[in-house]
C-alpha positions in Angstrom: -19.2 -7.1 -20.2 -15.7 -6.4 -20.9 -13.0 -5.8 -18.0 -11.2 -7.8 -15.6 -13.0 -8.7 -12.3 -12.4 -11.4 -9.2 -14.6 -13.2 -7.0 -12.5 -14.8 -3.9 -13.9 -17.8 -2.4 -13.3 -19.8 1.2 -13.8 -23.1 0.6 -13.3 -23.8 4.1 -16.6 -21.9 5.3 -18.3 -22.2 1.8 -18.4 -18.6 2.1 -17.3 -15.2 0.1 -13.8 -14.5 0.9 -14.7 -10.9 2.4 -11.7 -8.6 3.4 -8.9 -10.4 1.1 -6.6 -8.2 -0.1 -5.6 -8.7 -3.5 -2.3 -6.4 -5.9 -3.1 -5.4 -9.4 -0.1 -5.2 -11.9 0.8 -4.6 -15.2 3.9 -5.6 -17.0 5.5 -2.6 -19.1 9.1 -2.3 -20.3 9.7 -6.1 -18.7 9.1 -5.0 -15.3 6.0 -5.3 -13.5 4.6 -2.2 -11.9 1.6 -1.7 -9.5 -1.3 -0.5 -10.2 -3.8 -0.9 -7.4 -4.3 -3.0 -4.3 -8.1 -3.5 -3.3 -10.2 -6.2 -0.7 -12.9 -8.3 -1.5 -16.3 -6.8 0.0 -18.6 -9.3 1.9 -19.7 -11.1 -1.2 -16.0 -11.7 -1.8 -15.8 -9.1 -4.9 -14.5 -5.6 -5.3 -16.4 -3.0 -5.1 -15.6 -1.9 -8.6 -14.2 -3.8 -11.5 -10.0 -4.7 -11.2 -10.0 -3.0 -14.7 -12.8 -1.3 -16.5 -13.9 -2.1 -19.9 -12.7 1.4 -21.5 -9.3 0.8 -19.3 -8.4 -2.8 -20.5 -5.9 -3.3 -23.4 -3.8 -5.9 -24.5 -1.1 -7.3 -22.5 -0.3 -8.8 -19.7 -1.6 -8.8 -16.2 -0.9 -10.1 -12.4 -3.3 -10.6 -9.8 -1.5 -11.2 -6.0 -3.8 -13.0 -3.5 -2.9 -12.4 -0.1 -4.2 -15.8 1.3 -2.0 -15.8 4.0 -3.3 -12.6 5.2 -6.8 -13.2 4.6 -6.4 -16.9 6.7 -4.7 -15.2 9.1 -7.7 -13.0 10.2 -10.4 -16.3 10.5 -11.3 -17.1 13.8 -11.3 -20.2 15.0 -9.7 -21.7 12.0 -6.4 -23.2 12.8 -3.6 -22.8 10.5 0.3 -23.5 10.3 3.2 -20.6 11.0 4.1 -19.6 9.1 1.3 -20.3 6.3 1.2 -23.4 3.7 -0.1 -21.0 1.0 1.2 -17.5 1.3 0.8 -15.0 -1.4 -0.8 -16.7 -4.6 0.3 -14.5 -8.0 -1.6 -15.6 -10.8 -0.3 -14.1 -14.5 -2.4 -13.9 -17.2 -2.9 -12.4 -20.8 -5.8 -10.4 -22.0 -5.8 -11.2 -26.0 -9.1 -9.4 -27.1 -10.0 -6.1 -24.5 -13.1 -6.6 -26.0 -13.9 -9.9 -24.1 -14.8 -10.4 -20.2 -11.8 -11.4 -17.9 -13.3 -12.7 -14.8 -11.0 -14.4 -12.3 -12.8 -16.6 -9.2 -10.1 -18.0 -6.7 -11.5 -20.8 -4.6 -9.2 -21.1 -1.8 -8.2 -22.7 1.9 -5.0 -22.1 3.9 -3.7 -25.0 1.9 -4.8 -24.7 -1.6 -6.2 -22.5 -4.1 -7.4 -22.7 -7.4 -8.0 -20.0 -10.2 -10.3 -20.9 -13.4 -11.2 -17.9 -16.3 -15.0 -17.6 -15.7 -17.5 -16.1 -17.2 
């Protein structure tokens, strides 16, 4: 299915990354402007697709993972202060609306990685 989508990961636990908050942007006229800010449910995905298949066009996208934030609010996990990894903006480009964008972040409070899944 078409759209963009994300699926946050704690790779601490080995557990969804429930409650993250994560900023949806588009860049128009060379400026970036918001578009939505949503949290991960329990199984560390949004409720509804980032961007739905009849929504998604061309162009070019941000996705802003508030790690810190989401670290911040595990118990009994220690972590520095202020964080290692703060906010993690990942860029990308959709070239064919017509093809699935899925975007799984496998994070801890000291790395993260993003891959284009399927």
């Amino acid at each position: 299915m078409a759209g963009i989508s994300v699926h946050a990961l704690n790779a601490v636990t080995g557990k969804p990354g429930a409650g993250m908050r994560i900023d949806f942007s588009v860049l128009e006229g060379g400026s970036w402007r918001l578009v939505k800010s949503v949290r991960t449910n329990a199984g560390g995905r949004t409720d509804e697709m980032i961007l739905k298949p009849e929504d998604t066009k061309v162009g070019q996208y941000e996705l802003l993972f508030y790690v810190d934030e989401y670290f911040a609010k595990q118990k009994g996990l220690a972590s520095s202060a202020p964080a290692f990894i703060e906010k993690v903006p990942v860029r990308f480009s959709v070239f064919d609306a017509t093809q699935a964008f899925h975007l799984p972040v496998l994070c801890t409070p000291w790395s993260c990685s993003i891959c284009r899944g399927s």
